[in-house]
Every structure is written in structure tokens, then in C-alpha cells.
C-alpha positions as CSV (number, residue, x, y, z in Angstrom):
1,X,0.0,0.0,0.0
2,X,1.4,3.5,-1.0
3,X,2.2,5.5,2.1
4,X,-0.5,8.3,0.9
5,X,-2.9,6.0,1.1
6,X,-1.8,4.5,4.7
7,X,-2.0,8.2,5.9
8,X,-5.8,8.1,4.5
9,X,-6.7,4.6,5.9
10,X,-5.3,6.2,9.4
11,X,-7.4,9.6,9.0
12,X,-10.5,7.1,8.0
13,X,-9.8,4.7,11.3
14,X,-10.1,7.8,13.3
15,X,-13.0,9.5,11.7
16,X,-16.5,9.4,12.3
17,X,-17.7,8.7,8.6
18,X,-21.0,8.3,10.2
19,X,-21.6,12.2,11.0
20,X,-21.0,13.5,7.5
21,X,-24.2,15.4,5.9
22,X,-23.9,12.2,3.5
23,X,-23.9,9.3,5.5
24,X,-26.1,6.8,5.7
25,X,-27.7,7.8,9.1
26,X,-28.0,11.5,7.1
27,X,-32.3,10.7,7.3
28,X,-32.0,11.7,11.0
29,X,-31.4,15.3,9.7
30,X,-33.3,15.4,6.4
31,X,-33.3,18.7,4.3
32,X,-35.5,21.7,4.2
33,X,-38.8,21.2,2.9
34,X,-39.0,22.7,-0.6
35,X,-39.7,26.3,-0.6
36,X,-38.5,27.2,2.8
37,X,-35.9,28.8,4.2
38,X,-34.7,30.2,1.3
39,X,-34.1,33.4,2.8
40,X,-31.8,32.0,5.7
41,X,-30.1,29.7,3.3
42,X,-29.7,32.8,0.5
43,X,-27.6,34.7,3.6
44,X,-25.1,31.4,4.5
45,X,-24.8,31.7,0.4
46,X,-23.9,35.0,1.0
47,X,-21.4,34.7,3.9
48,X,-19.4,31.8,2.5
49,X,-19.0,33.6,-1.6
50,X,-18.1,36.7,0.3
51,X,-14.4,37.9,-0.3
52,X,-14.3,40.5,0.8
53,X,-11.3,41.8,3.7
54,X,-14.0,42.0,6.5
55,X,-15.7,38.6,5.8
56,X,-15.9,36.8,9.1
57,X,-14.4,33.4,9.0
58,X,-16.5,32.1,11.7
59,X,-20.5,32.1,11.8
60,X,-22.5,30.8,14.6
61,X,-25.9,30.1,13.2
62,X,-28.4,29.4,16.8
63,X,-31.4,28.5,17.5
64,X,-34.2,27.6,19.8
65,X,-35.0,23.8,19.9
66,X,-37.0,22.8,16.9
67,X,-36.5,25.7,14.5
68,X,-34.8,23.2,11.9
69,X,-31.1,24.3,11.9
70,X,-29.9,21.0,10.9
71,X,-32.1,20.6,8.6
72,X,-30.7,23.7,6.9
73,X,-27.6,23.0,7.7
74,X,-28.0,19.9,5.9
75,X,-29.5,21.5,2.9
76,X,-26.4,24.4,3.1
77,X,-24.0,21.3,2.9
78,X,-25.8,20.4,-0.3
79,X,-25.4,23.6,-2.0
80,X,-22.3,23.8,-0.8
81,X,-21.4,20.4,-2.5
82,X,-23.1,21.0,-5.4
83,X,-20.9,24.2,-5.9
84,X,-17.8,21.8,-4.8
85,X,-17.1,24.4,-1.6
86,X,-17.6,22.0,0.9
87,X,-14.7,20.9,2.7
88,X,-16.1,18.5,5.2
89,X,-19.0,18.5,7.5
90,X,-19.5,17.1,10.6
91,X,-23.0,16.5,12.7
92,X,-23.0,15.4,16.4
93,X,-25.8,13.7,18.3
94,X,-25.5,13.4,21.1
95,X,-25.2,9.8,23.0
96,X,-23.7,8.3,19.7
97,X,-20.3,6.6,20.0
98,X,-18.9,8.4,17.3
99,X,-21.3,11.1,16.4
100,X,-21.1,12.7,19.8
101,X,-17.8,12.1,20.2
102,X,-15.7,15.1,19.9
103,X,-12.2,13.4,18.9
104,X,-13.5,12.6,16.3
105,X,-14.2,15.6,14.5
106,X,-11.4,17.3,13.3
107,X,-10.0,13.2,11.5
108,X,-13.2,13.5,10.0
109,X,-13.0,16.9,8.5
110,X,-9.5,16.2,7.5
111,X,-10.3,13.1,5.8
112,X,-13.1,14.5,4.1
113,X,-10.6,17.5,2.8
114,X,-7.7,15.4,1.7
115,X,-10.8,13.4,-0.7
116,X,-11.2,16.8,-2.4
117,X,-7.9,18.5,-2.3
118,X,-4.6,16.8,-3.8
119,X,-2.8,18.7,-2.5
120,X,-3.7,18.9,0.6
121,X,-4.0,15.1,0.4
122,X,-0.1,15.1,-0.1
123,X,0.9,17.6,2.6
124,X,-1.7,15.5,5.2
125,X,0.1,12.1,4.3
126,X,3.9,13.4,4.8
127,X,2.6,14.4,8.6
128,X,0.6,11.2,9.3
129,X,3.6,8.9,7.6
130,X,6.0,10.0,10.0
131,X,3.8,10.2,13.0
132,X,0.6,8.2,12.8
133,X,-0.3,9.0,16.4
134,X,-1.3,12.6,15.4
135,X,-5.4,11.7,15.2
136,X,-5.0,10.9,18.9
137,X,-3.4,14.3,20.2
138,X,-5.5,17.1,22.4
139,X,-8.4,18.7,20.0
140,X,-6.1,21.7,20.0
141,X,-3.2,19.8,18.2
142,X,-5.6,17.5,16.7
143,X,-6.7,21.5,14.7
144,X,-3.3,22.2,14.1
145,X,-1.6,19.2,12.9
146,X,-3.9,17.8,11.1
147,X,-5.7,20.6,9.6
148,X,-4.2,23.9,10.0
149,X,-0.1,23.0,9.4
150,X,-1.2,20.3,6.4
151,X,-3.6,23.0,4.7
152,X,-1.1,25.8,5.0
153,X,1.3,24.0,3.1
154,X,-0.5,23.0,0.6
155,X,-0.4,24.8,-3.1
156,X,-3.9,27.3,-2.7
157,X,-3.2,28.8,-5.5
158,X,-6.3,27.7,-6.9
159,X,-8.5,27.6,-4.1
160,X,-11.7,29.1,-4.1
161,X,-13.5,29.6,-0.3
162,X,-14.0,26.0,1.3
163,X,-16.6,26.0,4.1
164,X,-16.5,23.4,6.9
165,X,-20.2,22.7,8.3
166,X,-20.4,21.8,12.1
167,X,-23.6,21.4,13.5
168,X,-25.3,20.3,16.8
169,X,-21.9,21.7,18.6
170,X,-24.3,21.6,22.1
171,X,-24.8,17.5,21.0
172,X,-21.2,17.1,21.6
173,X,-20.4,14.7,24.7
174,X,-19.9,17.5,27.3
175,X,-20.0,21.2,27.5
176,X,-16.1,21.1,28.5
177,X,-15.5,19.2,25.0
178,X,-17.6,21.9,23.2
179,X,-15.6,25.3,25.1
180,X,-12.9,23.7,23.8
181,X,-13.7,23.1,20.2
182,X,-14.4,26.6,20.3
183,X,-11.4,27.8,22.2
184,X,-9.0,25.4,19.7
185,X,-10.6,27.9,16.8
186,X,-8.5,31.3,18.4
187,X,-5.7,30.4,16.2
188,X,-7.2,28.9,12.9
189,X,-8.6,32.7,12.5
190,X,-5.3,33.8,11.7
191,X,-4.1,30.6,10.1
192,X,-6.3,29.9,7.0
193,X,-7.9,32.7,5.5
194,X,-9.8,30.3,2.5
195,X,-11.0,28.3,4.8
196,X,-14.7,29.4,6.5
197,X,-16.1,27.6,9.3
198,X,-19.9,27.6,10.0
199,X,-20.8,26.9,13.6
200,X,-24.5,25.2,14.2
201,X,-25.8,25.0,18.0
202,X,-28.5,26.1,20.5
203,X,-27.9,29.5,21.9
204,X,-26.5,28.0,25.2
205,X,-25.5,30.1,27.6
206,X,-22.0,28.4,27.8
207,X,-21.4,28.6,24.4
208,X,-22.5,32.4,24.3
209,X,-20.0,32.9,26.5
210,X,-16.9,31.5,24.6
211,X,-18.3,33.6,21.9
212,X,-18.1,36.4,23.7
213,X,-14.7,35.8,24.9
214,X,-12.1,38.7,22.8
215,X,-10.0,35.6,20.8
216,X,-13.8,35.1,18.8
217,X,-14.6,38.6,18.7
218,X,-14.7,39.0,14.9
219,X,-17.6,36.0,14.7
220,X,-20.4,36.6,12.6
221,X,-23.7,35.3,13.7
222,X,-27.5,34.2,11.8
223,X,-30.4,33.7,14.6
224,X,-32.8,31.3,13.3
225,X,-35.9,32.9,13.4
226,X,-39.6,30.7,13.5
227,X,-41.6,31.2,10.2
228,X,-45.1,30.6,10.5
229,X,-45.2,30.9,6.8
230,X,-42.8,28.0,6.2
231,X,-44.6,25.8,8.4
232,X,-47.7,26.6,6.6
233,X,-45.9,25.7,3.4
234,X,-45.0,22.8,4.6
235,X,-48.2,21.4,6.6
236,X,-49.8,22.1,3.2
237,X,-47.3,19.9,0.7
238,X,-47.8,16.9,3.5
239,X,-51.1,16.9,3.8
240,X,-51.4,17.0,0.4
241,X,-49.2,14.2,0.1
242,X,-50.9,12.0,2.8
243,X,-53.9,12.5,1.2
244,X,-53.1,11.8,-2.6
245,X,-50.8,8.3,-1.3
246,X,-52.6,7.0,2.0
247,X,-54.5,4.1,1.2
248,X,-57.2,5.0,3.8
249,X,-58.1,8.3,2.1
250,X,-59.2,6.9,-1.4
251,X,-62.5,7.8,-0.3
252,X,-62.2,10.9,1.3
253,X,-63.8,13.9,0.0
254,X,-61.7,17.6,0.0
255,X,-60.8,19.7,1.5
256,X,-58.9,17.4,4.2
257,X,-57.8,18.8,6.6
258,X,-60.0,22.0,7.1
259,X,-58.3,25.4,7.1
260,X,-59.1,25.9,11.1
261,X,-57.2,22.6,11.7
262,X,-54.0,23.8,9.8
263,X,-54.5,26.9,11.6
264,X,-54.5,25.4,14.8
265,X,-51.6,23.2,14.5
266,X,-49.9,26.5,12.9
267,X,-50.7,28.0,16.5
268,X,-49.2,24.8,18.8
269,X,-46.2,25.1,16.3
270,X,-45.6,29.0,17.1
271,X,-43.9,28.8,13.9
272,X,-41.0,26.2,15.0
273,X,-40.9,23.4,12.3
274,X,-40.4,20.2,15.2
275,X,-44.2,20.6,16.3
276,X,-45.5,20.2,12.9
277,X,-43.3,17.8,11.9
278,X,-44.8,15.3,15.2
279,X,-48.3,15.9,13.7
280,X,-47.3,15.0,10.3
281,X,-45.0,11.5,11.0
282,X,-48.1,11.0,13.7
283,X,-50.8,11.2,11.0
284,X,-49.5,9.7,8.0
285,X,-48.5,5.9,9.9
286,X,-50.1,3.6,7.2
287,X,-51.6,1.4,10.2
288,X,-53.7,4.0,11.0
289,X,-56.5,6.1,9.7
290,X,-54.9,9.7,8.8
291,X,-58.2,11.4,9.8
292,X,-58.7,9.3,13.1
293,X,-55.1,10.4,14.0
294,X,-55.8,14.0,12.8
295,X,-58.8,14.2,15.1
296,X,-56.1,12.9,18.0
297,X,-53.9,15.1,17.5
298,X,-56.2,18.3,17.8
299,X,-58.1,17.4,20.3
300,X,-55.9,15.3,22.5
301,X,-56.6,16.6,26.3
302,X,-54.2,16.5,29.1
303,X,-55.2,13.1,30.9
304,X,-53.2,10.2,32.6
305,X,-52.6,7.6,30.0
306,X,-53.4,3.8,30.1
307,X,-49.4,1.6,30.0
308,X,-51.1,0.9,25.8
309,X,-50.9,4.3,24.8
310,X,-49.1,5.9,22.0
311,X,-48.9,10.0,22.2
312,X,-48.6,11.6,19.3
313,X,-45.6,13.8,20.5
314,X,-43.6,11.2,22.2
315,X,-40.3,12.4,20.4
316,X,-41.0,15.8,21.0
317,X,-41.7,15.4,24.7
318,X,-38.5,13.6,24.7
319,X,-36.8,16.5,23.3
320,X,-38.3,18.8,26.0
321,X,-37.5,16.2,29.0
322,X,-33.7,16.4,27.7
323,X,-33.6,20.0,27.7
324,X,-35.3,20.4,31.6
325,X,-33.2,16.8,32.5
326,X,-29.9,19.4,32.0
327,X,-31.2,21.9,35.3
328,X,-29.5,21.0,38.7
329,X,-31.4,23.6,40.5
330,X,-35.0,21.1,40.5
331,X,-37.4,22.6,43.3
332,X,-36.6,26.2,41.5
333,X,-37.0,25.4,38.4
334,X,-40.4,23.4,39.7
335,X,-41.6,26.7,40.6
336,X,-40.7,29.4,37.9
337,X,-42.0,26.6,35.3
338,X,-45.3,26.8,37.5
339,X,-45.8,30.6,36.7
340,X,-44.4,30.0,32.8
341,X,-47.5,27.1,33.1
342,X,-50.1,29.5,34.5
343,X,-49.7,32.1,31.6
344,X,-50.9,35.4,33.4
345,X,-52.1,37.2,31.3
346,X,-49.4,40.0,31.3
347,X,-46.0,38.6,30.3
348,X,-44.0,38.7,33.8
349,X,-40.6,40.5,34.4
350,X,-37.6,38.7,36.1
351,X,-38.1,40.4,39.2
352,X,-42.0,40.2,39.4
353,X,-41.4,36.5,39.3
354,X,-38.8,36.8,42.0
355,X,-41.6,38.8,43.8
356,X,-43.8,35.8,43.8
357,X,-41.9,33.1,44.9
358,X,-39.7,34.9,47.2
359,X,-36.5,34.2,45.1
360,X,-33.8,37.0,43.8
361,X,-33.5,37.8,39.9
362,X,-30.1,35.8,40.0
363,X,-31.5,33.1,41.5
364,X,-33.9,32.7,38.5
365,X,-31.7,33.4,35.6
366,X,-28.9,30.5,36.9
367,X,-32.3,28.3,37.5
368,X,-33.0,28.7,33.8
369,X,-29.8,29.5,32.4
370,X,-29.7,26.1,30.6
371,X,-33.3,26.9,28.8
372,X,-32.5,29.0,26.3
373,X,-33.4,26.7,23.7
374,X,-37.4,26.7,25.7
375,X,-37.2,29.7,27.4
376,X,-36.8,33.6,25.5
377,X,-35.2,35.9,28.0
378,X,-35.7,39.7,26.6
379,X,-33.5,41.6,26.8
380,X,-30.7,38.7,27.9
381,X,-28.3,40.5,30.1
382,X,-25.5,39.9,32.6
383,X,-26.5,37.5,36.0
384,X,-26.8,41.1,38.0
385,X,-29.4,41.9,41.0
386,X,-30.3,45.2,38.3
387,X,-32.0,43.0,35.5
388,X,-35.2,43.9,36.7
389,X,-36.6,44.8,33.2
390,X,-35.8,41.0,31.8
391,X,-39.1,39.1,30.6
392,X,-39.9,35.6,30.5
393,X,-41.7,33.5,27.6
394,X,-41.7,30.6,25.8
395,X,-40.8,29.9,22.4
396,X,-43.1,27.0,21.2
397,X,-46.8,27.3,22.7
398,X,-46.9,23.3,22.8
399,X,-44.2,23.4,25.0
400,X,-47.1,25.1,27.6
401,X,-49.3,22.0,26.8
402,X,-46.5,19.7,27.7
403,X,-45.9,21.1,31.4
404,X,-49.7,20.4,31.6
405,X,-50.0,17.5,31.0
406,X,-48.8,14.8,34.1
407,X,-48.6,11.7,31.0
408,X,-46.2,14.1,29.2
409,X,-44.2,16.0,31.7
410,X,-43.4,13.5,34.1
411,X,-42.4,15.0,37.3
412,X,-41.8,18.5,36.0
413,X,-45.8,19.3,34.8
414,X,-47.6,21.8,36.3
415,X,-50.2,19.7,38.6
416,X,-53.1,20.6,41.1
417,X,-50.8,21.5,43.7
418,X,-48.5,24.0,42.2
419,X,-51.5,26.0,41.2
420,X,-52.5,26.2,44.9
421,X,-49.1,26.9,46.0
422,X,-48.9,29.6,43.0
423,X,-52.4,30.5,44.0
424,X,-50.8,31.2,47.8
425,X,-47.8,32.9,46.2
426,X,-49.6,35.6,44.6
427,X,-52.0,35.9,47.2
428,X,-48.8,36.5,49.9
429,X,-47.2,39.0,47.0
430,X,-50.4,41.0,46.9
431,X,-50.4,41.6,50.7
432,X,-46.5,43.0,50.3
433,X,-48.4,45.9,48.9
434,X,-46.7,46.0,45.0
435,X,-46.3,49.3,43.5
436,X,-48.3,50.1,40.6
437,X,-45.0,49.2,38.1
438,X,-45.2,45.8,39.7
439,X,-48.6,44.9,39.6
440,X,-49.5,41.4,38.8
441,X,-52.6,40.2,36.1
442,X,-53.8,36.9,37.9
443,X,-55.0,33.9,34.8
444,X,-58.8,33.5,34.7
């Protein structure tokens, strides 16, 4: 065997062939749905053709949970390949062997480079011939040795911008592991200026703060946004579709579904793409009957379940349960979810909240500090005893259903007895005599 293709055999061993946007296991993160997004995916088309002096090399593309991002990112990878910029790309998940497994990422993106790049190929196999241990250093040599040092090297006289895709970075085995990925990324700024790297994560508050850190100052950033109009796009072209190839709708009659039940699974959704995408894999099971399960779906109360049941948003209460799973402070949290779950009718502030269960501002925010993905903070501020003006809400309206709901929830719904102790909370707040600024809307 020729020694360059040793040096390749040693960067596959170590590589996580499995997290690529083309792998096999690639259906866990399918594309956008046609005819959405386009205006998020026209700006990371924008950001990586830009040459220009103050183009960021770095862009950290967040989101709450369920707005899609690897989904785009998976369609950006596609683009990106089909315009032959894609260097590598890499997508954790978190609990996989090698998909959440941070060692593995930068072997992976350098095996995926040396497929497209000769060059490159050459100057990776000289480093790897004489020291084959190199795919087991620290992730800060394992960025240096095997991609920055190789790629510099190389002839980039032709090179056009090459983007490297990595998304899920908050799947990655531990939040350490993730800093660090980040941290490792100080010095490639400098290093490889045709090289663009696009970051794809929840906006957790640990990784805020590396960003924020003065070695990743010059990062760009893309916040994606819900779209109410993309999930009606999309609800649309599926129903359609379940209705035109289920074999239980032949004799349906249309319209199917009515325009009021779109509209109310448009309003659970809140415009993220995850709840709609639950109804939809719900509905169309070929076992089932489509408009049975429709009717389930919209009119499914809050109830204790019998050991046989199926819910239709199993994998999205699993989603939530991961997120809440992540907060040491339980009893806290227990109680600011209980006032989230209540909805008053006025949106309540930071310290109003404090106010009513007898807790300081900081003691809230570092209760819910790992929500950010569930939880908007506005305006998102330093932990300081002054952010009296921060406001509290939820990003996805089902995610209200879910803390109501005992079969759903678990342990952390909002039950009988933390609306009495709410109930007693706001009752003892009252009696403090609030000023006018402070004044609390009780729910009906």
C-alpha cells in the first residue's frame, strides 16, 4: 500500500464517517422542505462567496430547539457540495459513539478534505507517515496538525473559499469538549484565511460565553428565526401528500384537513418546524387512519394515560425532557415553570417572578440558564441583581401543553398543587403591597 494512502486509511480509522451530511444515518437530519428557508439559506450563500477583507471566517448560526437548523444545515451542505465548496461536515448527536464524540471531529474533516484536495492530500500524508499517532493528540493539536499545518502547506493557488459545516456543537459529549472546540478555533482565524467555518448550535449560555470571549470577537452570527409561513408551506405539501398516497383516504372527500385545523396546528407550532413535523409523522402511519389520528392530535386533552398508549408527540416530549433533564437547580426550576405554566395574562418580568416566589433575579436566571433553547429571555443581560426589566416566555406554545400535561411532563408538569401553591404565592405578594409598576394580572 502507498504510504499516501496509509495516511488516508489512518485519517478514516479515526474518523466518524458516520456524521457526515452524507452518511447513511443522514435521514435523522433530512433537508428543508421545498420552498423554505430560502431566505436563511440565500444569507449562508452570502457569507461563505463573500471575499471580501471584512468577511468573518466564523458564523455561529443558533437557535431555539425545533426551528430546523440541521435541517438547513444539511440542505447548506448540499449547496455547498453541489458548488464543490464543501470541505467536510461534521454532525453530532448526542449519546452516539462516534457522532457525539468530539475526537472525532477534526480526523473527520480532515479526511473528508484530503478526498477533495490533492494537494492537501499530499501535505496531510507526509505528517501522518511520520507520525501516525497525530489523530490521537488534544483537539487543540488535533486543529493544528492535522488541519491547519497540512492545509497551509499545501499549493492554494487555486483555491476558491471552502466552508467546513459543524452542527449540533451543544450534542457534543460535554459542554467542556464543546468550550474547547471553540477555544482550539482562536488560532485557525489567523491561520487559514480560504478556509470558513460555520458553527451550528442552541444558543447556550456556555457557548454564548466563549463567543463572547475577545480571541472570537470578529464572529459573525445568523439567529434562526420561526416562520409561521414555512410551516404553513410545509403542513400544506404533506397533507397533500398523505392524502393523494394513503391508502385510507381513497375515499375521502376535499378539502382534508379543514383550514381551522392547519390553523390550529400553525398556533401549537408558534412557527417552529419540530411541532409540525410530530403531527405530520403521527398522522400519515399507514396502520392507522390519517383522519382518526388528525382528530387525536387536535383534540388530545391532558389526561393520565393507560401503559397501551401511544402520544402523538412522544419524540417531542423527549426533546423537551432532555432539555429540563440538564437543570441541577429542581425545586426552582419546579416553581418558575409553575408561573411560565399558569400564563398570566401579562407577560411577567424577572423580578415580578422573584416577587412571587420569594427568590432573587439571580436566582432565576442560573435556575433557567440552561433553557434558552425553551425559554426567551428579553433583553438577555449579565446575572446582576439590576435586570429587573428582563421578561420571560416561551418559544413554542406546545411546549405550555407539555408542562400540563402529568402523562407528558413527568415530574416537571404543572399539577393541582403548584397552582394552589402559586395560587398562595400571589395571594402573599399582593399583601407585600406591589407598587403600581409591579402589579401582577392573575389567569382566569
Amino acid at each position: 500500500m502507498q504510504p499516501t494512502w496509509r495516511s488516508l486509511r489512518i485519517l478514516y480509522n479515526a474518523s466518524a464517517t458516520d456524521a457526515t451530511h452524507d452518511a447513511a444515518e443522514s435521514f435523522t437530519h433530512p433537508p428543508c422542505h421545498p420552498n423554505t428557508r430560502l431566505k436563511i439559506l440565500d444569507d449562508l450563500t452570502t457569507w461563505s462567496q463573500d471575499t471580501s477583507d471584512s468577511a468573518s471566517q466564523i458564523l455561529w448560526m443558533h437557535g431555539p430547539a425545533g426551528t430546523g437548523k440541521s435541517a438547513i444545515a444539511q440542505s447548506f451542505c448540499e449547496q455547498l457540495q453541489d458548488r464543490a465548496s464543501l470541505a467536510g461536515s461534521f454532525f453530532f448527536k448526542r449519546g452516539h459513539s462516534s457522532c457525539g464524540n468530539a475526537a472525532k471531529l477534526w480526523p473527520t474533516i480532515a479526511y473528508q478534505l484530503a478526498l477533495i484536495s490533492p494537494s492537501y492530500k499530499a501535505a496531510i500524508a507526509l505528517r501522518l507517515t511520520s507520525n501516525p499517532a497525530l489523530v490521537n493528540k488534544s483537539l487543540p493539536a488535533q486543529l493544528q496538525r492535522l488541519l491547519i499545518e497540512p492545509y497551509h502547506d499545501k499549493d492554494t493557488s487555486n483555491d476558491r473559499n471552502l466552508i467546513i459545516v459543524i452542527d449540533g456543537l451543544d450534542e457534543c459529549e460535554d459542554e467542556t469538549r464543546q468550550q474547547e472546540i471553540l477555544r482550539s478555533l482562536a488560532r485557525f482565524l489567523a491561520s487559514q484565511p480560504l478556509l470558513r467555518i460555520l458553527i451550528v448550535s442552541r444558543p447556550e449560555v456556555h457557548i454564548k460565553q466563549v463567543f463572547g470571549e475577545a480571541a472570537l470577537s470578529s464572529y459573525a452570527h445568523l439567529t434562526v428565526p420561526g416562520s409561521s409561513e414555512d410551516v404553513e408551506v410545509y403542513l400544506t405539501d404533506e397533507f397533500k401528500r398523505i392524502r393523494e398516497t394513503h391508502a385510507a383516504m381513497a375515499s375521502i372527500s376535499c378539502p382534508w384537513p379543514e383550514d381551522d385545523l392547519i390553523q390550529h396546528i400553525m398556533d401549537k407550532s408558534s412557527g417552529h418546524f419540530i411541532y409540525a413535523a410530530t403531527v405530520i409523522r403521527f398522522v400519515e402511519d399507514n396502520d392507522f387512519d390519517p383522519v382518526e389520528r388528525l382528530v387525536i392530535v387536535t383534540q388530545l386533552p391532558p389526561q393520565e394515560q393507560d401503559s397501551d398508549y401511544i402520544s402523538p408527540f412522544s419524540a417531542l416530549d423527549e426533546l423537551y425532557l432532555q432539555i429540563l433533564n440538564t437543570v441541577p437547580h429542581r425545586p426552582q426550576l419546579s416553581r418558575v415553570l409553575s408561573v411560565i405554566a399558569a400564563e398570566f395574562t401579562n407577560r411577567l418580568s424577572v423580578a415580578q417572578i422573584g416577587q412571587l416566589l420569594t427568590l432573587k433575579p439571580t436566582e432565576i436566571l442560573l435556575t433557567i440558564r440552561r433553557l434558552n433553547s425553551l425559554i426567551e429571555i428579553q433583553p438577555w443581560g449579565e446575572l446582576a441583581e439590576g435586570a429587573v426589566n428582563q421578561h420571560i416566555s416561551v418559544y413554542h406554545a406546545s411546549f405550555l401543553d407539555f408542562l400540563r400535561d402529568p402523562s407528558r411532563s413527568r415530574n416537571f408538569h404543572f399539577s393541582d398543587m403548584d397552582r394552589q401553591h402559586l395560587a398562595m404565592d400571589t395571594l402573599e405578594a399582593l399583601s407585600q403591597n406591589l407598587s403600581p409598576s409591579h402589579e401582577v394580572s392573575l389567569p382566569q
